[in-house]
C-alpha angles and dihedrals in degrees: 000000000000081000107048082041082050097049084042093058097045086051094045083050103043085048085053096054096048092049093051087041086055090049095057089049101044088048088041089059091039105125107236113238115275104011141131096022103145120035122283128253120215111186111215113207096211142044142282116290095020124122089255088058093046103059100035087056090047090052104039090063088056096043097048083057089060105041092040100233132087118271112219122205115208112186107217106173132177150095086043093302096315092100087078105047090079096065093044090046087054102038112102114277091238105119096255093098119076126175128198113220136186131214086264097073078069085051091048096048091042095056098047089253096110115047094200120079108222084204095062104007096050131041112219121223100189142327098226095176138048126164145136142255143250152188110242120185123185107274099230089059112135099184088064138003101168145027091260091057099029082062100047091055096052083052095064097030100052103187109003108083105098122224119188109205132143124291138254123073099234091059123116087239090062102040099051090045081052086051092055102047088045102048087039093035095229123129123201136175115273116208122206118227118168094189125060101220085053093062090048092054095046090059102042089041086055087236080126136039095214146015128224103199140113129265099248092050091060107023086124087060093044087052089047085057079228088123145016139190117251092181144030126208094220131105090234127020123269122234091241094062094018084151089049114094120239135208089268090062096057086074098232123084117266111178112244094252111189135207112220134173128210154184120236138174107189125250118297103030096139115264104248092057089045081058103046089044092051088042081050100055088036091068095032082065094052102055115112087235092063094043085051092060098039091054088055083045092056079239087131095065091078124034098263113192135081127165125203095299094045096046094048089062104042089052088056098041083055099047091055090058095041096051 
């Protein structure tokens, strides 16, 4: 009899935390009254084909089907992503306002280049991508096929191989290509390109020698065999490139430096609409249609998804390597 009491209890216990657990969850997703009652903006840093206008514009079909009003993506590139935070900082804190933001908003802070600091002036949602680089190269070059060779050929050009990547020096992009020159004392010629489909065009034009991207951003050039990765930005290949070298491989040690995008609503947007907002993305990201997208997008190599708590963290944890 103590034992089935006992079994009794741990069920009745276990019924009322997942009721309570329900609850949270139910209240966390409550609209709050009043909004939204007009569509959402989300404010995309940078322009039209690159991997921040993908996925805002992934997500946001999936968003404007929860909230219940259309969500509107605006492109405002320039100044490496920087041109758009001024809007973002001046539009009413109101919630309607969104803006998509990369790892290099942390760079740029870090550096002295961005007044304004993403982990106390701006409130993340949710970070619903995280991936790594690599360096492609078109796949009916002669000169190199591989890293071995691409390597040996920057060794006895200085100077001269041309690598189109973002600009700004402060960006993750340009740091970690700084880190490599300096560690395999090489030096090559970086090429600014403030717009994504620019640098693609620059490599598969020939107008460059290398690309400096991640795989997401170009998975329509990998399947068109016009381009392939000679090198990954993680410690240990991934099962998606296994025959492509990583940093690991170079034999001096490169940091892990990661790209990440997230969601964010600016300091002072009330409480209730910042959780409903965060419960929101949550689910948008979810959805078997956005899954869908972040596995073509090799977004399911690394766990990809952080909510207020998580992004918080990882902004922080960021801004202390950077600095």
């Amino acid at each position: 009899m103590k034992g089935r009491s006992l079994l009794i209890a741990l069920v009745t216990a276990s019924a009322l935390a997942a009721v309570v657990l329900l609850s949270g969850l139910a209240e966390a997703q409550k609209k709050p009254a009043g909004f939204p009652q007009r569509p959402l903006t989300i404010i995309i840093p940078y322009g039209p084909g690159g991997g921040s206008d993908q996925v805002s514009r992934a997500i946001a079909a999936q968003l404007q089907n929860i909230v219940g009003q259309p969500v509107q993506c605006v492109n405002k590139p320039g100044a490496a992503g920087r041109a758009a935070v001024p809007d973002f900082m001046t539009a009413p804190a109101d919630g309607y306002t969104i803006m998509q933001h990369i790892d290099d908003a942390i760079t740029h802070y870090a550096a002295g280049n961005l007044k304004e600091n993403p982990t106390a002036a701006w409130i993340p949602l949710a970070h619903t991508q995280i991936t790594f680089s690599q360096l492609y190269i078109r796949t009916d070059d002669k000169r190199f096929t591989d890293w071995p060779s691409l390597l040996k050929h920057i060794k006895a050009n200085p100077g001269k191989v041309s690598f189109a990547n973002v600009s700004g020096e402060g960006t993750m992009e340009r740091v970690t290509m700084a880190i490599v020159e300096k560690k395999l004392g090489i030096k090559v010629n970086q090429i600014s390109f403030d717009k994504p489909s620019e640098r693609y065009a620059a490599l598969i034009g020939g107008h460059v020698d290398v690309l400096f991207e991640q795989p997401g951003d170009v998975r329509q050039f990998l399947a068109a065999k016009q381009m392939k990765p000679v090198l990954t930005f993680l410690e240990d290949r991934p099962k998606a490139f296994a025959d492509v070298p990583s940093i690991k491989d170079l034999g001096v040690d490169i940091p892990e430096l990661l790209r990440f995008r997230g969601f964010y609503v600016r300091k002072g947007v009330p409480e209730d609409r910042v959780k409903y907002l965060e419960a929101a993305f949550k689910k948008a990201y979810e959805s078997s249609e956005y899954q869908k997208f972040n596995k073509s997008v090799y977004m399911d190599v690394i766990d990809s998804y952080r909510g207020r708590e998580g992004s918080i963290k990882l902004l922080k944890q960021t801004l202390a390597i950077y600095q």
